[in-house]
PyMOL Python script that loads the backbone (N, CA, C, O; Angstrom):
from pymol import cmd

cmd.read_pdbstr("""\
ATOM      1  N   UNK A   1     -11.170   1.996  16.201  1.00  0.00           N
ATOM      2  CA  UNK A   1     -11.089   1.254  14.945  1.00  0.00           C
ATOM      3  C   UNK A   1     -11.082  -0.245  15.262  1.00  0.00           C
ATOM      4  O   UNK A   1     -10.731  -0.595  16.389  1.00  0.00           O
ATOM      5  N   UNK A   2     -11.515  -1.329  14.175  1.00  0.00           N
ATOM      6  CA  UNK A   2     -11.662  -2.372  14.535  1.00  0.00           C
ATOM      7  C   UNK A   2     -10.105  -2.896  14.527  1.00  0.00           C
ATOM      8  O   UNK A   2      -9.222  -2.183  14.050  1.00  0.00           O
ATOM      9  N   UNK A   3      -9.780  -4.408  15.180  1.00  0.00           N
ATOM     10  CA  UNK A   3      -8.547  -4.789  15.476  1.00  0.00           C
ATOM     11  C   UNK A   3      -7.852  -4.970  13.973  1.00  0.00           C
ATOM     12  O   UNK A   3      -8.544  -5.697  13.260  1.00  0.00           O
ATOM     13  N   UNK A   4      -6.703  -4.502  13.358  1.00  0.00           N
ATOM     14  CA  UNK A   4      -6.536  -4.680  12.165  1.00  0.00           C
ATOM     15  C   UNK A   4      -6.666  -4.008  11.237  1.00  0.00           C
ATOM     16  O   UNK A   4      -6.065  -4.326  10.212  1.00  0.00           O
ATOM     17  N   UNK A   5      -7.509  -2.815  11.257  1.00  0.00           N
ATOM     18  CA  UNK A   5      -8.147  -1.429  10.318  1.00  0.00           C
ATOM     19  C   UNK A   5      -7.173   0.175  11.246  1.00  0.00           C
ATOM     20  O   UNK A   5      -7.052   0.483  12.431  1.00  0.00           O
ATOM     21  N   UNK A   6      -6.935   0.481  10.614  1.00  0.00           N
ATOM     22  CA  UNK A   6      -5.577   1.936  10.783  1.00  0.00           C
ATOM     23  C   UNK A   6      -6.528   3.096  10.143  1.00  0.00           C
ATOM     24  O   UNK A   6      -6.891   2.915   8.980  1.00  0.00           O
ATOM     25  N   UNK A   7      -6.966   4.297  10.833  1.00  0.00           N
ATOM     26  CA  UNK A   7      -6.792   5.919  10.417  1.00  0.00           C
ATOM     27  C   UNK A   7      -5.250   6.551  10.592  1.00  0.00           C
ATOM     28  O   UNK A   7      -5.045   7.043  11.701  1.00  0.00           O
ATOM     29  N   UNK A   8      -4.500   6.584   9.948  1.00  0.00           N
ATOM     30  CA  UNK A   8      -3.473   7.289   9.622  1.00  0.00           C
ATOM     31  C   UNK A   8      -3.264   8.766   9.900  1.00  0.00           C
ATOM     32  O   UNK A   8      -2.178   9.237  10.239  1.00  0.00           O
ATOM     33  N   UNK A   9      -4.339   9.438   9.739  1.00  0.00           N
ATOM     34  CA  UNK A   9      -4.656  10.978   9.520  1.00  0.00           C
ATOM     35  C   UNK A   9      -4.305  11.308   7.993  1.00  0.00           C
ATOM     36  O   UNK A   9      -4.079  10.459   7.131  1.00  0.00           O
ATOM     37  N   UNK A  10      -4.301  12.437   7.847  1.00  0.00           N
ATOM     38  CA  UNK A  10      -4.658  12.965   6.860  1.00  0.00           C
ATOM     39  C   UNK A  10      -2.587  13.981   6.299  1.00  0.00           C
ATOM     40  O   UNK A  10      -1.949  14.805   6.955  1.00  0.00           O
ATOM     41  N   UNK A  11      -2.236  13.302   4.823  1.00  0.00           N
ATOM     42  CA  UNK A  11      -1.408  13.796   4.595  1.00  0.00           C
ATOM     43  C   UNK A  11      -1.532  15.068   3.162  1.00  0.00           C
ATOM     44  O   UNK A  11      -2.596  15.614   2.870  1.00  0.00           O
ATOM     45  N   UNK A  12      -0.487  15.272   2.591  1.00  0.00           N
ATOM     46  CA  UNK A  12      -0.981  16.538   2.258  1.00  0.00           C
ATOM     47  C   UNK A  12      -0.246  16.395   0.870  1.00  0.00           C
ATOM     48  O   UNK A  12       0.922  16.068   1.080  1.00  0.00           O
ATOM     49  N   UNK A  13      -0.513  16.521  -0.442  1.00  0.00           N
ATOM     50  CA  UNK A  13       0.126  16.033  -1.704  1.00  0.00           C
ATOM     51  C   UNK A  13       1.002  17.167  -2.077  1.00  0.00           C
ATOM     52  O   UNK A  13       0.487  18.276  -1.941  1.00  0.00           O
ATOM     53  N   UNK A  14       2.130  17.125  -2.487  1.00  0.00           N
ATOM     54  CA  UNK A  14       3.193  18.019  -2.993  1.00  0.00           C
ATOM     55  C   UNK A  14       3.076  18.728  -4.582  1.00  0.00           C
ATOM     56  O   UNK A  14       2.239  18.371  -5.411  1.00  0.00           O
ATOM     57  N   UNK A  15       3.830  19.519  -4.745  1.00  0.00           N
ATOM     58  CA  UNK A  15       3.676  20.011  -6.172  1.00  0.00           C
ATOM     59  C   UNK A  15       3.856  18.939  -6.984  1.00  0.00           C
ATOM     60  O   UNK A  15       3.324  19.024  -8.091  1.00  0.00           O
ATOM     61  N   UNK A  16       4.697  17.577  -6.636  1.00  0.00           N
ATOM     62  CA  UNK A  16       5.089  16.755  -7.950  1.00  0.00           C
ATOM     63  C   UNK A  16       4.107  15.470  -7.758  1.00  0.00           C
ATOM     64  O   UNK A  16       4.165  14.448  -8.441  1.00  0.00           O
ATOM     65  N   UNK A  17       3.182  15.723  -6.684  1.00  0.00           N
ATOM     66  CA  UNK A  17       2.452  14.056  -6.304  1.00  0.00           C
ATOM     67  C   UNK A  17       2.683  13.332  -5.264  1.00  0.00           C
ATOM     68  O   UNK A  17       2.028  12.417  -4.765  1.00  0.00           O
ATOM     69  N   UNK A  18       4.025  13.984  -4.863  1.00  0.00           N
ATOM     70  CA  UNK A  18       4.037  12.924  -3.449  1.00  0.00           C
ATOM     71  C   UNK A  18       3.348  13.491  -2.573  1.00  0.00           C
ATOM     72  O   UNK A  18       3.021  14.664  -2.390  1.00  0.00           O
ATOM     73  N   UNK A  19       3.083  12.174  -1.839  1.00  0.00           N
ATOM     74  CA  UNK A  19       3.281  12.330  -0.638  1.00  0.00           C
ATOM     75  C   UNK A  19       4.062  11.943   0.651  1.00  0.00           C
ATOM     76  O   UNK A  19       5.224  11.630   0.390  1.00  0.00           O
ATOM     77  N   UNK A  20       3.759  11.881   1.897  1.00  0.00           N
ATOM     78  CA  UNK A  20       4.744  11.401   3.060  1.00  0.00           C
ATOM     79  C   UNK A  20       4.135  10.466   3.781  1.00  0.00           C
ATOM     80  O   UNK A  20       3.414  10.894   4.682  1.00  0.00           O
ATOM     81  N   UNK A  21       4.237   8.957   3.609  1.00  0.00           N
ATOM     82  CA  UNK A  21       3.808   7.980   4.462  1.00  0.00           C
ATOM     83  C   UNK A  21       3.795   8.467   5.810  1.00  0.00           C
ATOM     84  O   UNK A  21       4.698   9.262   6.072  1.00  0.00           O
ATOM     85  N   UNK A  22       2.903   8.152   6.831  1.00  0.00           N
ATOM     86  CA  UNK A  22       2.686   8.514   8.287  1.00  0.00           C
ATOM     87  C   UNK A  22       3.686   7.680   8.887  1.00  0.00           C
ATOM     88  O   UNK A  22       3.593   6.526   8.469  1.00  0.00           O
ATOM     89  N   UNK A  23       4.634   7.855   9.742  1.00  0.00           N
ATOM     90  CA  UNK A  23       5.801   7.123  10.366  1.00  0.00           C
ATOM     91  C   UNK A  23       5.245   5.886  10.966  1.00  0.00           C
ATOM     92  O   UNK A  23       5.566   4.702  10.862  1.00  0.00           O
ATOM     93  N   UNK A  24       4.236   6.560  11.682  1.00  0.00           N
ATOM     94  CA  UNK A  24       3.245   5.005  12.438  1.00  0.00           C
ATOM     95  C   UNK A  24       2.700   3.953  11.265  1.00  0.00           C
ATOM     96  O   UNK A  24       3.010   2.804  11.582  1.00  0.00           O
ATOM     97  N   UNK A  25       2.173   3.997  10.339  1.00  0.00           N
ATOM     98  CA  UNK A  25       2.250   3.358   8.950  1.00  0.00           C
ATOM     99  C   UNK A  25       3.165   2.623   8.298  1.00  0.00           C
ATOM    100  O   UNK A  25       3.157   1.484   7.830  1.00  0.00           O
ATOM    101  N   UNK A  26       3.809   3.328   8.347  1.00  0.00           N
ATOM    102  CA  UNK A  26       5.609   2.792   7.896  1.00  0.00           C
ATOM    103  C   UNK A  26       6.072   1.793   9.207  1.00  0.00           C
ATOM    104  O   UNK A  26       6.900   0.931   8.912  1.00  0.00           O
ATOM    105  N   UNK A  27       5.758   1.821  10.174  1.00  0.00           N
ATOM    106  CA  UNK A  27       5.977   1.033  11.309  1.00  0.00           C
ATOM    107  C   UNK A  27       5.399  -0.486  11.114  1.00  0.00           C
ATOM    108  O   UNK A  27       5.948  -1.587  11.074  1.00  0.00           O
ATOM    109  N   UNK A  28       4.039  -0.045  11.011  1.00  0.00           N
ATOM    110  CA  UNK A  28       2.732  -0.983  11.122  1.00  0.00           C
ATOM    111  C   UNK A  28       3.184  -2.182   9.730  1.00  0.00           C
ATOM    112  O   UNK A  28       3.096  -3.410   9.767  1.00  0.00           O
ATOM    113  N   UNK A  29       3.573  -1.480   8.810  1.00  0.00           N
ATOM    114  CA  UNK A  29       3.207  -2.326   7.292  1.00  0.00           C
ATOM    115  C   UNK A  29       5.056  -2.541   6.873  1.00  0.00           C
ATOM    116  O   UNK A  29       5.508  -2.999   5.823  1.00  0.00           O
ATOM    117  N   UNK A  30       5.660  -2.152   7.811  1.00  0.00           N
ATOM    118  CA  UNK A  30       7.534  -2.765   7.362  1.00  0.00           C
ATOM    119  C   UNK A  30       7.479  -2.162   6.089  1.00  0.00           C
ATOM    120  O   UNK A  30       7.509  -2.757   5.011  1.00  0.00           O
ATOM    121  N   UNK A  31       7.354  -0.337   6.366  1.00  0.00           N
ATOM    122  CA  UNK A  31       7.944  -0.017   4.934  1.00  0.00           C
ATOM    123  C   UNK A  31       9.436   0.850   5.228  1.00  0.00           C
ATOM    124  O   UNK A  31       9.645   1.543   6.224  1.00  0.00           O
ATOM    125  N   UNK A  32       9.904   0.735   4.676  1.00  0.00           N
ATOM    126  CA  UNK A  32      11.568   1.205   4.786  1.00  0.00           C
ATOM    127  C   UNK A  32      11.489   1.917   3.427  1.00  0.00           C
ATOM    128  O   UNK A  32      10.661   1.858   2.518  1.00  0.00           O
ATOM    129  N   UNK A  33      12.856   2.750   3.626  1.00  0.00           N
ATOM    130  CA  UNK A  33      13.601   3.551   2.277  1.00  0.00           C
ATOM    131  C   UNK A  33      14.309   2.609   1.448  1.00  0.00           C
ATOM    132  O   UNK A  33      15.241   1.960   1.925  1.00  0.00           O
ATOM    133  N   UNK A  34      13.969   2.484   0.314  1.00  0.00           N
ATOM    134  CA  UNK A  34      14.313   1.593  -0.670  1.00  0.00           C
ATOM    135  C   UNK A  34      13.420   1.187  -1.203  1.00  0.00           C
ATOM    136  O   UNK A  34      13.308   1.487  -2.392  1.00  0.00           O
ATOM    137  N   UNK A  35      12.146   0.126  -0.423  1.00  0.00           N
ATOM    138  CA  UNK A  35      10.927  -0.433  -0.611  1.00  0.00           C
ATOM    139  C   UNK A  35      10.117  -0.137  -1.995  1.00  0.00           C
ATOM    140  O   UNK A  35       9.729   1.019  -2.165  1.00  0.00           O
ATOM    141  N   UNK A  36       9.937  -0.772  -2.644  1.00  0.00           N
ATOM    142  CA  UNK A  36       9.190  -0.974  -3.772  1.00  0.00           C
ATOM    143  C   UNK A  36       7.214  -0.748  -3.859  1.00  0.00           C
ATOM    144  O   UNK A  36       6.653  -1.778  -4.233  1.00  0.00           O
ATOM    145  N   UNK A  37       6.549   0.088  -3.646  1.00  0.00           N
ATOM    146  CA  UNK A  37       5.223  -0.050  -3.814  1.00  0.00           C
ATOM    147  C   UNK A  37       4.558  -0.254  -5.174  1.00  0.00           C
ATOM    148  O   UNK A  37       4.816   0.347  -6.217  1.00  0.00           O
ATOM    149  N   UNK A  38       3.571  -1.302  -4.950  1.00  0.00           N
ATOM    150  CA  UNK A  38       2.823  -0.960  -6.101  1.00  0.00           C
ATOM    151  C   UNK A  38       1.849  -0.089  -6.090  1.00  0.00           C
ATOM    152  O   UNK A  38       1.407   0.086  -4.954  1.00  0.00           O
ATOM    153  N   UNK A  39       1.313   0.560  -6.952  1.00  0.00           N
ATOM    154  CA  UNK A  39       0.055   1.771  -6.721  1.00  0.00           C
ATOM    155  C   UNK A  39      -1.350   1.010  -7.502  1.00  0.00           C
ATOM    156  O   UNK A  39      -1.370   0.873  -8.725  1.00  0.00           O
ATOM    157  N   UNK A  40      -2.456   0.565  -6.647  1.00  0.00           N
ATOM    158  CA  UNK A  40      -3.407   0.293  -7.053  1.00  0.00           C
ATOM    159  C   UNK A  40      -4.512   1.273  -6.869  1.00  0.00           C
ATOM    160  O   UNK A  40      -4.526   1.999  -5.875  1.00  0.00           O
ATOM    161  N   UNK A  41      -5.577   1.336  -7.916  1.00  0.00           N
ATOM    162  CA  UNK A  41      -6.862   2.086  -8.323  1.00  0.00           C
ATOM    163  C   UNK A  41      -7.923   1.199  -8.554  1.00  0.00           C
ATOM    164  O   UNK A  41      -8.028   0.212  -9.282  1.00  0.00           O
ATOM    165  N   UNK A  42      -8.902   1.916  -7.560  1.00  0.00           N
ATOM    166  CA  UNK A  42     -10.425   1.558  -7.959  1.00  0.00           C
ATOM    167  C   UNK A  42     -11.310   2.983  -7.806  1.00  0.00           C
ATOM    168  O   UNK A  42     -11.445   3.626  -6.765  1.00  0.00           O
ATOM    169  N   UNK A  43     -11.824   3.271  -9.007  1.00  0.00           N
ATOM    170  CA  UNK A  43     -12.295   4.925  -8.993  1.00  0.00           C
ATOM    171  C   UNK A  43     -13.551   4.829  -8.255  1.00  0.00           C
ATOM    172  O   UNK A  43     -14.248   5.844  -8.287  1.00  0.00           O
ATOM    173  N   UNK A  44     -14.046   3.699  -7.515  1.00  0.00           N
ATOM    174  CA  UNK A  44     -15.061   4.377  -6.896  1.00  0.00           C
ATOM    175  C   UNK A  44     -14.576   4.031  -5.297  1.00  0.00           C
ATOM    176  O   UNK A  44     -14.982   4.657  -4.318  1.00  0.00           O
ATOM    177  N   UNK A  45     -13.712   3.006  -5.258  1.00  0.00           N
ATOM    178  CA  UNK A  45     -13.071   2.792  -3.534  1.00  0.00           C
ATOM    179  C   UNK A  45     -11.625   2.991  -3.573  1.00  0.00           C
ATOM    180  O   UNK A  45     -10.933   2.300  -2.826  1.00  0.00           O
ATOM    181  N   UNK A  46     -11.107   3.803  -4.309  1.00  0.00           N
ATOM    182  CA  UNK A  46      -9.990   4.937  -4.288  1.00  0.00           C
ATOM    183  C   UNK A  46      -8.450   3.851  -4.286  1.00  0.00           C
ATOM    184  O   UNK A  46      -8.446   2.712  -4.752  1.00  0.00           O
ATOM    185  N   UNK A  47      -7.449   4.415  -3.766  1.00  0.00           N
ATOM    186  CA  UNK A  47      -6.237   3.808  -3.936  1.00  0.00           C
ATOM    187  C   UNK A  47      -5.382   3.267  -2.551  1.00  0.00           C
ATOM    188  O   UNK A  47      -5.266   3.514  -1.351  1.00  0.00           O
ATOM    189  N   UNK A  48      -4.807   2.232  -3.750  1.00  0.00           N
ATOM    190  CA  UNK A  48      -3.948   1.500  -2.263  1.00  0.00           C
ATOM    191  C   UNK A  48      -2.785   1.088  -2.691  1.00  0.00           C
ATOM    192  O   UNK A  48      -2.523   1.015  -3.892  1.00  0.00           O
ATOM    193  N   UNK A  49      -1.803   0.713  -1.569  1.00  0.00           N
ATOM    194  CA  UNK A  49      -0.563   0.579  -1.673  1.00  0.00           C
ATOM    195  C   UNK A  49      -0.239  -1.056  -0.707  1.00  0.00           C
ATOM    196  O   UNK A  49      -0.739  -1.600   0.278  1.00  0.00           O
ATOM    197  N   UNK A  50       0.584  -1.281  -1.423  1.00  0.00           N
ATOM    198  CA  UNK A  50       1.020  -2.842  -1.463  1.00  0.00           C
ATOM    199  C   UNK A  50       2.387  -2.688  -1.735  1.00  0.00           C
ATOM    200  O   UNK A  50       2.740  -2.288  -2.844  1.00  0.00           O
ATOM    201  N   UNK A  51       3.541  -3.069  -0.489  1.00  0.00           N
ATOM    202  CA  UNK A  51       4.677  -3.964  -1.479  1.00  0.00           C
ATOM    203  C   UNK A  51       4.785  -4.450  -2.191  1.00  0.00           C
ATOM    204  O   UNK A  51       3.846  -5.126  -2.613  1.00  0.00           O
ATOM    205  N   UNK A  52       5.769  -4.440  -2.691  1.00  0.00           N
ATOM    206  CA  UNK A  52       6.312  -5.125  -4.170  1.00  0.00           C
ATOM    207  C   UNK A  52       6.316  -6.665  -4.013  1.00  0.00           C
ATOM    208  O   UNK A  52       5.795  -7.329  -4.909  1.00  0.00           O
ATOM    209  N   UNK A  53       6.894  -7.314  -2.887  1.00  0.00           N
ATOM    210  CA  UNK A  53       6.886  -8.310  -2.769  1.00  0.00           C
ATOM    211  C   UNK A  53       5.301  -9.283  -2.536  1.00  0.00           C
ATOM    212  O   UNK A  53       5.061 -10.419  -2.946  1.00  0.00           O
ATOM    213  N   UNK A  54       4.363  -8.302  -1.698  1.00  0.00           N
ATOM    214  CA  UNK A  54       3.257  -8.909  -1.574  1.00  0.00           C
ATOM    215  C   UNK A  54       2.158  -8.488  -2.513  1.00  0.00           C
ATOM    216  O   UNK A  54       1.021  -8.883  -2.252  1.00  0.00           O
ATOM    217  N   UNK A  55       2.323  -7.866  -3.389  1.00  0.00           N
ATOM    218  CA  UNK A  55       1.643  -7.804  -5.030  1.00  0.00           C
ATOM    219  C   UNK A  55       2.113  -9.152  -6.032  1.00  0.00           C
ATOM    220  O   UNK A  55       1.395  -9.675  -6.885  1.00  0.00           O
ATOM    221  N   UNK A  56       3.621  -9.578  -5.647  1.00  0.00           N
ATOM    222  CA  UNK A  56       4.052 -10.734  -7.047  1.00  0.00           C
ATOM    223  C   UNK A  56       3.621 -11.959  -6.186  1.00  0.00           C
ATOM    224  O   UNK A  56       3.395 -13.011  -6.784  1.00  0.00           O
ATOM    225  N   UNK A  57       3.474 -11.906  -4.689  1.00  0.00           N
ATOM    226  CA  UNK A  57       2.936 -13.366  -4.429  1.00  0.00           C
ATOM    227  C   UNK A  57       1.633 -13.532  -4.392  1.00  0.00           C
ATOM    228  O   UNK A  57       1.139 -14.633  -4.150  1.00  0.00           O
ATOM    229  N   UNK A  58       0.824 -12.311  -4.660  1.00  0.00           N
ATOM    230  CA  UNK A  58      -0.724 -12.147  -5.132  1.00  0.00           C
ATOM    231  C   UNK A  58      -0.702 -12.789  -6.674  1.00  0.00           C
ATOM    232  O   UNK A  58      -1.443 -13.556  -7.288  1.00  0.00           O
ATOM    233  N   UNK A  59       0.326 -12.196  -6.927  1.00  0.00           N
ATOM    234  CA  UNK A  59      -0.013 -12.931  -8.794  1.00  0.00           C
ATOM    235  C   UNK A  59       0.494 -13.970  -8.724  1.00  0.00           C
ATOM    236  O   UNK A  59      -0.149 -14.873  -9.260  1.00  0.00           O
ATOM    237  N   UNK A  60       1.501 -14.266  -8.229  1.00  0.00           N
ATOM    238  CA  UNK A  60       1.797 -15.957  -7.822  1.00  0.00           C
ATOM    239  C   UNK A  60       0.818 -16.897  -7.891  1.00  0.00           C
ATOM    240  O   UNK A  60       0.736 -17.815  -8.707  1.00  0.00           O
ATOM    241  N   UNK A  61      -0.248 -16.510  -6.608  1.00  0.00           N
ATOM    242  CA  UNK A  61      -1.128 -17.343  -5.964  1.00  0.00           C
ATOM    243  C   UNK A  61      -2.363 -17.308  -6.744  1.00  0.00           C
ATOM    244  O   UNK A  61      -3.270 -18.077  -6.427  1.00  0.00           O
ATOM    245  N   UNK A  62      -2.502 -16.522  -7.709  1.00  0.00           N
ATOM    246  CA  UNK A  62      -3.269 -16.700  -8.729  1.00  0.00           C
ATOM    247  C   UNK A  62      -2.471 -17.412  -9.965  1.00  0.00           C
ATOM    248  O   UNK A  62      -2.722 -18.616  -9.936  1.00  0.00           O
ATOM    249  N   UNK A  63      -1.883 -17.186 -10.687  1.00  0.00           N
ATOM    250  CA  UNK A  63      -1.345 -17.945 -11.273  1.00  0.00           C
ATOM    251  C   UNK A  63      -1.697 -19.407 -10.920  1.00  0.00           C
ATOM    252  O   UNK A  63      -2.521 -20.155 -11.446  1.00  0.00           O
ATOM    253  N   UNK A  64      -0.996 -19.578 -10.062  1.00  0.00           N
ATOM    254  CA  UNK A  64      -1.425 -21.143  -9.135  1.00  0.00           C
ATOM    255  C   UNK A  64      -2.722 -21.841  -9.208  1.00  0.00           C
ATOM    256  O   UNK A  64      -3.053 -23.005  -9.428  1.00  0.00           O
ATOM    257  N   UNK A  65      -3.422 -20.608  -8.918  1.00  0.00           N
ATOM    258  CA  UNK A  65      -5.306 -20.858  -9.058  1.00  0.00           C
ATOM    259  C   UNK A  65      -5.358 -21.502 -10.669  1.00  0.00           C
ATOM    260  O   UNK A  65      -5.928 -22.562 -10.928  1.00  0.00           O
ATOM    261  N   UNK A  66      -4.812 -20.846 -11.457  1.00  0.00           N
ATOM    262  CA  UNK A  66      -5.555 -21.084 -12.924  1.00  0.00           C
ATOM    263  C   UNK A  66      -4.707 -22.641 -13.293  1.00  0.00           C
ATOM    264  O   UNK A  66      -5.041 -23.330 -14.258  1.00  0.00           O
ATOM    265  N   UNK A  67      -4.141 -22.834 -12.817  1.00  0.00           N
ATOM    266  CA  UNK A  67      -3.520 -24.045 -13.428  1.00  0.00           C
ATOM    267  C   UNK A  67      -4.311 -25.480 -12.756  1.00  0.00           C
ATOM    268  O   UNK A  67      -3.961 -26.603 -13.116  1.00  0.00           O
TER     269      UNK A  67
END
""", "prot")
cmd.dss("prot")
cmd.show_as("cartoon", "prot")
cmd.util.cbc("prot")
cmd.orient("prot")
């Protein structure tokens, strides 16, 4: 993989939707128990996950832009 780009492998969805972050993942991206995700969608390049904190300084830094 290129320097910076992660295959995870492949996890497996539960009766209610979850699933189980890959431990090496959770390593890589500082996600802990507690942690806040946001859940983003694009139906043709699928879904992604973002902290909470680095989703509001995305809207921050736009915000910023428009002014």
């Amino acid at each position: 993989m290129p320097k910076g780009k992660h295959a995870f492998g492949m996890v497996k969805v539960g009766e209610k939707g979850q699933i189980v972050i890959p431990a090496k993942a959770r390593k890589i991206f500082d996600i802990k128990p507690g942690d806040v995700l946001m859940v983003l969608g694009d139906e043709e390049q699928g879904i992604a996950l973002l902290k909470e904190q680095d989703f509001m300084a995305m809207v921050q830094a736009m915000r910023h832009m428009e002014t």
